[in-house]
C-alpha positions as CSV (number, residue, x, y, z in Angstrom):
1,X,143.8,139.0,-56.8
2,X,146.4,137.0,-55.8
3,X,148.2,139.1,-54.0
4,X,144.8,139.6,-51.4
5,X,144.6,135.7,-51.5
6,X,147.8,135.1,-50.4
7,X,147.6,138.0,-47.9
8,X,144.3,136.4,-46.4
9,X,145.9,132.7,-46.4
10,X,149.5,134.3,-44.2
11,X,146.3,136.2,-42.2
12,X,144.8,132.8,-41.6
13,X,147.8,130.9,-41.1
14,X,149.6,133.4,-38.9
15,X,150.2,132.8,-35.1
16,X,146.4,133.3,-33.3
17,X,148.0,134.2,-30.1
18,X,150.1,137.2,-31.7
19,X,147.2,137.8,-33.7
20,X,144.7,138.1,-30.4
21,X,147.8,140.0,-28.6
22,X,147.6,142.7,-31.1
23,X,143.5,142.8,-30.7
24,X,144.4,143.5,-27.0
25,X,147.2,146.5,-27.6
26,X,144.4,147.9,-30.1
27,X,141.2,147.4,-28.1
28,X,143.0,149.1,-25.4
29,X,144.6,151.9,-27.2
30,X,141.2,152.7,-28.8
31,X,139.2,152.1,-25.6
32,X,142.0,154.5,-23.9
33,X,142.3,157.2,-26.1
34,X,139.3,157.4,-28.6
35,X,136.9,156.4,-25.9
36,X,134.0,157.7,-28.0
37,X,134.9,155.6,-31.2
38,X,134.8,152.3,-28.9
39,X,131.3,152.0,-29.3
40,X,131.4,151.9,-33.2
41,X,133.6,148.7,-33.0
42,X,132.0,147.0,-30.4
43,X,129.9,145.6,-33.3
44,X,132.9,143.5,-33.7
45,X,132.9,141.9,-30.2
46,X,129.1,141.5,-30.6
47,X,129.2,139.7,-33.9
48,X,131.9,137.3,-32.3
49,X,129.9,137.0,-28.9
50,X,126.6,135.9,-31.4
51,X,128.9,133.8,-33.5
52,X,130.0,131.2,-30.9
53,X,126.1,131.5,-29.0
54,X,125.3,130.3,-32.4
55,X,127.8,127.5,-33.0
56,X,128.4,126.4,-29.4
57,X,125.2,123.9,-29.2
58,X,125.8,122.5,-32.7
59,X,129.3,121.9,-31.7
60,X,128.5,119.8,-28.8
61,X,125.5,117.9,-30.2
62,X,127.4,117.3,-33.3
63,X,131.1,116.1,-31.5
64,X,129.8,114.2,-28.9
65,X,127.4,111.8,-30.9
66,X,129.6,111.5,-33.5
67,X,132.6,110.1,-30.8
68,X,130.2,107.7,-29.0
69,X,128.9,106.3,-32.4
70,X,132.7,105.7,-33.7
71,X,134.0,104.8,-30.9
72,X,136.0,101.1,-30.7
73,X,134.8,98.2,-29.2
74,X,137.2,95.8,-27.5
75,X,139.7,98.3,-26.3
76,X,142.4,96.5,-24.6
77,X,142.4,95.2,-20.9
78,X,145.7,97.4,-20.0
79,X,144.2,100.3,-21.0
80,X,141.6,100.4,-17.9
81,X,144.2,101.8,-15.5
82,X,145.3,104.5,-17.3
83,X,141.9,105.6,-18.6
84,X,140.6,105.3,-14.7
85,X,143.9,107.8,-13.9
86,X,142.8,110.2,-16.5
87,X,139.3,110.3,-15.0
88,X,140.5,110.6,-11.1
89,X,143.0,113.2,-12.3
90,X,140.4,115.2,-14.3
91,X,138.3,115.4,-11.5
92,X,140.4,116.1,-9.1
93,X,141.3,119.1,-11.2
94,X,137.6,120.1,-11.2
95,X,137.3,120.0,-7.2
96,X,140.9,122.2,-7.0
97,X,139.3,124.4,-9.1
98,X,136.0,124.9,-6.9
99,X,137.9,125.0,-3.8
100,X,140.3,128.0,-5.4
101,X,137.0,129.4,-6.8
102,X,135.3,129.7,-2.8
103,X,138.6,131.2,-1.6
104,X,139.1,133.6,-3.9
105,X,135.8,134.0,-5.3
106,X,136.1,136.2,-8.9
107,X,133.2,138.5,-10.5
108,X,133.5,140.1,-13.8
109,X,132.1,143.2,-15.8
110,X,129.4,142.1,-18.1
111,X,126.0,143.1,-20.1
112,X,123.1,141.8,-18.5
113,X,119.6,143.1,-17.3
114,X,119.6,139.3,-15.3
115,X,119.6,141.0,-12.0
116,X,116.9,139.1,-10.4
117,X,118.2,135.5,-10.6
118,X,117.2,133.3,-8.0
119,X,119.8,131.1,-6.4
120,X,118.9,127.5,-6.9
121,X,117.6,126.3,-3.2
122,X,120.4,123.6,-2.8
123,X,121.5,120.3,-4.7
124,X,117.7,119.5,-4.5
125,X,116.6,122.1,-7.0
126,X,119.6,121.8,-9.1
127,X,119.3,118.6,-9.6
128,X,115.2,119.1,-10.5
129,X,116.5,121.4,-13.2
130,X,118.5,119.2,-14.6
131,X,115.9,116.4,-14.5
132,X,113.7,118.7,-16.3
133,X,115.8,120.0,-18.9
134,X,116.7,116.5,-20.0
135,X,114.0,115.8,-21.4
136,X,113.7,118.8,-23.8
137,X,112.5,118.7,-27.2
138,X,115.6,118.1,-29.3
139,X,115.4,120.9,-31.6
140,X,114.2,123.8,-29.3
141,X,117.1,122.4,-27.1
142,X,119.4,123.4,-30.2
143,X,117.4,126.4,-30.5
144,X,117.3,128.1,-27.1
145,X,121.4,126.3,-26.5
146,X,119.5,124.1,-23.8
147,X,123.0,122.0,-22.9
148,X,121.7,119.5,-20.6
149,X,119.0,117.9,-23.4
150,X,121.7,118.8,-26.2
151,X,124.3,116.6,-23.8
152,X,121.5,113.9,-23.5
153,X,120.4,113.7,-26.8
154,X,123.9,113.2,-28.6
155,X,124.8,110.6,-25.7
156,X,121.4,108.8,-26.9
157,X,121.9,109.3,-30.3
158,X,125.7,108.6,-30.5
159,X,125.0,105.2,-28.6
160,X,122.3,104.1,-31.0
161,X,124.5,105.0,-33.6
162,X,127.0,102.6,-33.1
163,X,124.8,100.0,-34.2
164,X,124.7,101.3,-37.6
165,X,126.4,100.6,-40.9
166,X,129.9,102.1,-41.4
167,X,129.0,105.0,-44.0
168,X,126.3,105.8,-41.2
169,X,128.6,106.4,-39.5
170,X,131.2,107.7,-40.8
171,X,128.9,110.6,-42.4
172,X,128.8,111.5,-38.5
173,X,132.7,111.9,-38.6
174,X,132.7,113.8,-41.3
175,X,130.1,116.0,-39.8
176,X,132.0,116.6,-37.0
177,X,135.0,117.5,-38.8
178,X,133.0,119.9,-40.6
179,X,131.6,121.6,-38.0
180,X,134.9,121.7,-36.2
181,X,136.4,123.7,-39.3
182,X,133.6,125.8,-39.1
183,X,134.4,126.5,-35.7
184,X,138.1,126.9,-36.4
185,X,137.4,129.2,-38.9
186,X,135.0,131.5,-36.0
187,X,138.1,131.4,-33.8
188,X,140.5,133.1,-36.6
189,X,138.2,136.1,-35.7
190,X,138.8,135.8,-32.6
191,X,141.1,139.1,-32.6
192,X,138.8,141.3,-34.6
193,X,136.1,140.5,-31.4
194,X,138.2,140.8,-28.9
195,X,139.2,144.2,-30.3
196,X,135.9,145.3,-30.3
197,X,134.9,143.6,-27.0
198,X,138.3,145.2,-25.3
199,X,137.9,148.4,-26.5
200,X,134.2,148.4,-25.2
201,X,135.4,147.7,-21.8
202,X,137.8,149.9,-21.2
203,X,135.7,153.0,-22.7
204,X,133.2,151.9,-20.3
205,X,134.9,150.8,-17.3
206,X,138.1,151.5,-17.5
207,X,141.4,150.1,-17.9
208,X,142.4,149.2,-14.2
209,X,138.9,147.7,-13.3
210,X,139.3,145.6,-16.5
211,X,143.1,144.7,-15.5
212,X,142.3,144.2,-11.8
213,X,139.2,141.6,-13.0
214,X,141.1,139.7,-15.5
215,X,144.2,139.0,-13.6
216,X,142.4,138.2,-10.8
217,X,140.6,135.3,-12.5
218,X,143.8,134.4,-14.7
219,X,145.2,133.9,-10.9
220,X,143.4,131.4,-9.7
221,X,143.2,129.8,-12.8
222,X,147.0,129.2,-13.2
223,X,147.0,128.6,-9.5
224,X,144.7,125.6,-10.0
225,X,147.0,124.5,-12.8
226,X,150.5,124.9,-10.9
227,X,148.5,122.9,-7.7
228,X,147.5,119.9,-10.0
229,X,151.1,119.6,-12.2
230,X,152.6,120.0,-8.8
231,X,150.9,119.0,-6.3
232,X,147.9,116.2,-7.2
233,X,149.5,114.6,-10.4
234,X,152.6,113.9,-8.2
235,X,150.2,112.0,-5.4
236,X,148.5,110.7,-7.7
237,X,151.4,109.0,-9.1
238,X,152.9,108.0,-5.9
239,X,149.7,106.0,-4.6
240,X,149.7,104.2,-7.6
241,X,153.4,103.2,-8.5
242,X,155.2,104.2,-4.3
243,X,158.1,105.9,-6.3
244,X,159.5,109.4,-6.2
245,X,157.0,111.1,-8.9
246,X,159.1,114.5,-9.2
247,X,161.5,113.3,-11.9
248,X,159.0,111.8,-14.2
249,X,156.5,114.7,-13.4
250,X,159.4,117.4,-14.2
251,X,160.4,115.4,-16.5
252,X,157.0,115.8,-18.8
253,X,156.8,119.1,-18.0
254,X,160.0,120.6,-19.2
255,X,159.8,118.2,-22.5
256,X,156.0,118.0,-22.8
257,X,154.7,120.8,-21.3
258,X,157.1,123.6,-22.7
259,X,156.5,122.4,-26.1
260,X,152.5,122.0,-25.7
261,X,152.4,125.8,-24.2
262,X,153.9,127.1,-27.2
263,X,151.9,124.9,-30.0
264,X,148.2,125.5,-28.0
265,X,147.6,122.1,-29.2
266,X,147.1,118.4,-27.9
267,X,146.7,116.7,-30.6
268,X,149.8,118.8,-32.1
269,X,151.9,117.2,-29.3
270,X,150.8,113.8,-29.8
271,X,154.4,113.6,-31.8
272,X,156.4,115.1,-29.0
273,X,154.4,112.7,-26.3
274,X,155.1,109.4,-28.2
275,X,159.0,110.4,-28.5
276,X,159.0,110.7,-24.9
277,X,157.2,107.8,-23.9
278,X,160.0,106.4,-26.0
279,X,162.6,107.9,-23.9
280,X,160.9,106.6,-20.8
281,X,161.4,103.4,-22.0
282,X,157.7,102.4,-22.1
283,X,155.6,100.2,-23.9
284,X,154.4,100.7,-27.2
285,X,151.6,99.1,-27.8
286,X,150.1,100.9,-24.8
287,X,151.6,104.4,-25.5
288,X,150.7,104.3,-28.9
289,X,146.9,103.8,-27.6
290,X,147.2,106.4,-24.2
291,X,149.0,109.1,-25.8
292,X,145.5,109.6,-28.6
293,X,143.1,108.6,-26.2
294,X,144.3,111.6,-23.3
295,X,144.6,113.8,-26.4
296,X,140.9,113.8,-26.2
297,X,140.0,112.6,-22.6
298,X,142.6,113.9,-20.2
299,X,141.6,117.3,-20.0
300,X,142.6,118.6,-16.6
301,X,143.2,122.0,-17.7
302,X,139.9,122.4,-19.4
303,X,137.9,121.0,-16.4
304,X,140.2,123.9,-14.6
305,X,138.8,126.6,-16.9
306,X,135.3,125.6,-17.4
307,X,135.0,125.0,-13.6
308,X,137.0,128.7,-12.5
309,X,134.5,130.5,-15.1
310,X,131.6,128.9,-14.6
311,X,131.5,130.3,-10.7
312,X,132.8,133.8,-12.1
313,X,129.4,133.8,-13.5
314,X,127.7,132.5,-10.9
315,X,129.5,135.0,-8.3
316,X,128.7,138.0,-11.0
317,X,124.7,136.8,-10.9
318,X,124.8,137.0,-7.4
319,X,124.3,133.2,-6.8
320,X,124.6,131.3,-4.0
321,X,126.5,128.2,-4.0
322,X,126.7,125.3,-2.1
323,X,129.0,122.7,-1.5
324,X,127.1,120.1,-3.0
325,X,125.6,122.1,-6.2
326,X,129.8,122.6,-6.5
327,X,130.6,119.4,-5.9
328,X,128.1,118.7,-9.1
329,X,129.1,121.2,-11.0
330,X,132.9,120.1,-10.7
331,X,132.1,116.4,-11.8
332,X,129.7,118.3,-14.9
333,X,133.0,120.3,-15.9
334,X,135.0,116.9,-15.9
335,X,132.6,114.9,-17.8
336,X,132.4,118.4,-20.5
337,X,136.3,119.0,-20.4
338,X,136.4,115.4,-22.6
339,X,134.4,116.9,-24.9
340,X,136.8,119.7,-25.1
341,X,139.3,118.6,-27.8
342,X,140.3,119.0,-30.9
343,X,139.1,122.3,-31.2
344,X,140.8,126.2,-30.2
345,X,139.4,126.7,-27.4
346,X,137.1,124.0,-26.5
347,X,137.1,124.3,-23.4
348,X,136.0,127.7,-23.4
349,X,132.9,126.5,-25.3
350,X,131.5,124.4,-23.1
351,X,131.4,127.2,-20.3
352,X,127.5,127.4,-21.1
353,X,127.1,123.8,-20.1
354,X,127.9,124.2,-16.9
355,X,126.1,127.6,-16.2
356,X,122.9,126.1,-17.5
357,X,122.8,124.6,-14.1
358,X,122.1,127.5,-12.5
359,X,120.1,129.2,-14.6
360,X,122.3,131.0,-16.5
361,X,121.3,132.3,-20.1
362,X,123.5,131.8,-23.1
363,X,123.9,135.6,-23.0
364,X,125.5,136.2,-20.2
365,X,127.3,132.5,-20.2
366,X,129.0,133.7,-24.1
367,X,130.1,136.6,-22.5
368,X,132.4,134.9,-20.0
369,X,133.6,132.7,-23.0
370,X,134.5,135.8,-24.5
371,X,136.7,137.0,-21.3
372,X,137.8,133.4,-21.8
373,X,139.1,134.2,-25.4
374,X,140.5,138.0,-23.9
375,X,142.6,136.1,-21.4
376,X,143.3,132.8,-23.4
377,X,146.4,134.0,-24.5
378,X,147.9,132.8,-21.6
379,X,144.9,130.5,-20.1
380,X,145.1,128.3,-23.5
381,X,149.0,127.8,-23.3
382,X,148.9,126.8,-19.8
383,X,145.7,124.5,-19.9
384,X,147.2,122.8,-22.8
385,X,150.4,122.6,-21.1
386,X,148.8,120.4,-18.1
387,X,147.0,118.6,-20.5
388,X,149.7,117.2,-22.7
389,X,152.0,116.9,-20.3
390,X,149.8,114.4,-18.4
391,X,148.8,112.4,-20.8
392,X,152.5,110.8,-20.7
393,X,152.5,111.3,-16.3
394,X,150.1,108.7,-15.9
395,X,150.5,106.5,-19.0
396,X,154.3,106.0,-17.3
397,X,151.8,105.9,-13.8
398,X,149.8,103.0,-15.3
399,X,152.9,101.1,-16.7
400,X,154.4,101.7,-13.2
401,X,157.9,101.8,-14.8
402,X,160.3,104.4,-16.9
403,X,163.8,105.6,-17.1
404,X,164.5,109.4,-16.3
């Protein structure tokens, strides 16, 4: 008994992204060569596909009221301007994303009968649905994964909340957390779906469709990344201190960066980020706030992801988009992507949200989650990369000082 115990905990414990690596090799050398036994493990991808449908509108609902209704009043003046760069740089990182999305415009492979969508008839009708959708009733909304009145109701609830005595509360915390393991716990199956899902694929499309498709999207996803690490977080920085951003940007990068693409984690790199705020010679009392705070709000990478997807699954439906509905749906994936932390793949969870806008059912939407968890090995490491990395870019921005 022991033995099987300890084998599950080393299972459990083990690296996810070997873990999900080795669900890939499998899924394709079943899909490859025992095309005909694919279909008997695509259970598995179904099962995993159903589990995070499932969890996906608790998870919101839950983490989002629960950080409004904890959240600290009186948060100090010198904070603003970092907080304000985090937001500009976050959105920023949504709008790269939709331009790269128009130019090189991604579909993908998946199950769905949806092939009469109508495209939404400009901002106008977008914007209708959203109105509508608002006000849903709170429980169907958790029922049918209605995102917008799930978003609206934990904003209304969280705020009201705050108000309330400590243990109030602080039972909200502790449901978050809880939900979060739960979640946690869904995503160490993550390589037992994707096995199934993979294996599915290439028995029924093939392996270079499947190849083609995927590295097509992981493309212009890492694209997006490189352009705002590069390119944006750099300008950014200039405009606001007028110094030479390259050595504190490649600075963060090679000490931040490398070490957050390996861990998969933000809030595992707070350490490493507060070190090297150290070495920059900035100030603690506003590191030791920033550093926390972008571990959960500056999420560049995952308003990347959720934006890059999003319009995978719009361009698969056959949807028309314009700039406008875009332009909404890029300020949508910033305001999700600071929702996104503190849980493997996050991001990737709050794809739904933004294809609710355009009509989008949790069906298909779970599906491109799913190619989000196929091609996460790499996607995840990068997007946290960017994240971390930033965190400390424009907390040394803010301060408008450091030593390199």
């Amino acid at each position: 008994m022991s033995n099987e115990s300890s084998f599950f905990q080393r299972i459990m414990q083990g690296s996810l992204v070997l873990q999900i690596l080795i669900g890939i090799i499998a899924g394709v050398a079943l899909g490859t060569l025992m095309p005909s036994a694919a279909e008997f493990v695509a259970i598995f991808g179904d099962l995993f596909v159903k589990g995070l449908k499932a969890i996906a509108p608790i998870l919101v609902f839950v983490l989002v009221m629960s950080s409004l209704a904890n959240h600290r009043k009186g948060q100090p003046t010198h904070m603003r301007p970092i907080v304000g760069l985090y937001i500009v740089g976050t959105l920023a990182a949504a709008l790269v994303a939709v331009l790269l999305s128009f130019a090189f415009p991604t579909t993908l492979t998946l199950v769905t009968n949806e092939t009469t969508l109508a495209a939404p008839q400009g901002i106008g009708e977008v914007l209708r649905t959203v109105v509508y959708k608002m006000v849903d009733n709170p429980v169907k909304a958790l029922g049918e994964g209605n995102f917008i009145a799930i978003l609206m109701w934990s904003i209304g609830l969280g705020l009201a909340f705050r108000n309330a005595s400590d243990s109030s509360r602080e039972f909200l915390s502790n449901a978050a957390d809880a939900v979060t393991t739960v979640v946690r716990i869904l995503i160490r199956l993550a390589p037992i779906g994707i096995f199934g899902l993979v294996a599915n694929t290439i028995a029924t499309t093939g392996f270079a469709v499947m190849a083609e498709e995927y590295g097509k999207l992981l493309a212009v996803l890492l694209s997006a990344m490189l352009i705002i690490a590069l390119l944006v977080n750099p300008l950014i920085v200039f405009l606001k201190t007028r110094r030479n951003p390259y050595p504190l940007v490649l600075s963060c990068l090679r000490e931040s960066g490398v070490t957050a693409f390996f861990t998969r984690s933000s809030a595992a790199n707070i350490p490493v980020n507060m070190n090297l705020c150290k070495k920059l010679d900035l100030h603690e009392d506003t590191y030791s706030v920033s550093i926390p705070l972008g571990a959960t709000v500056n999420m560049a990478g995952a308003a990347i992801t959720i934006t890059v997807l999003s319009l995978a699954a719009v361009n698969t439906m056959g949807i028309e988009v314009d700039f406008l509905t875009a332009l909404l749906l890029s300020i949508i994936a910033a305001v999700s992507a600071c929702g996104a932390s503190g849980v493997a793949g996050g991001s990737l969870l709050l794809i739904p949200l933004a294809c609710s806008l355009f009509g989008i059912s949790n069906d298909v939407a779970m599906q491109v989650v799913a190619v989000g968890f196929i091609i996460g090995v790499v996607q995840d490491s990068a997007e946290t990369a960017l994240n971390s990395s930033t965190d400390v870019v424009f907390t040394a921005a803010a301060e408008g000082k450091w030593k390199v």
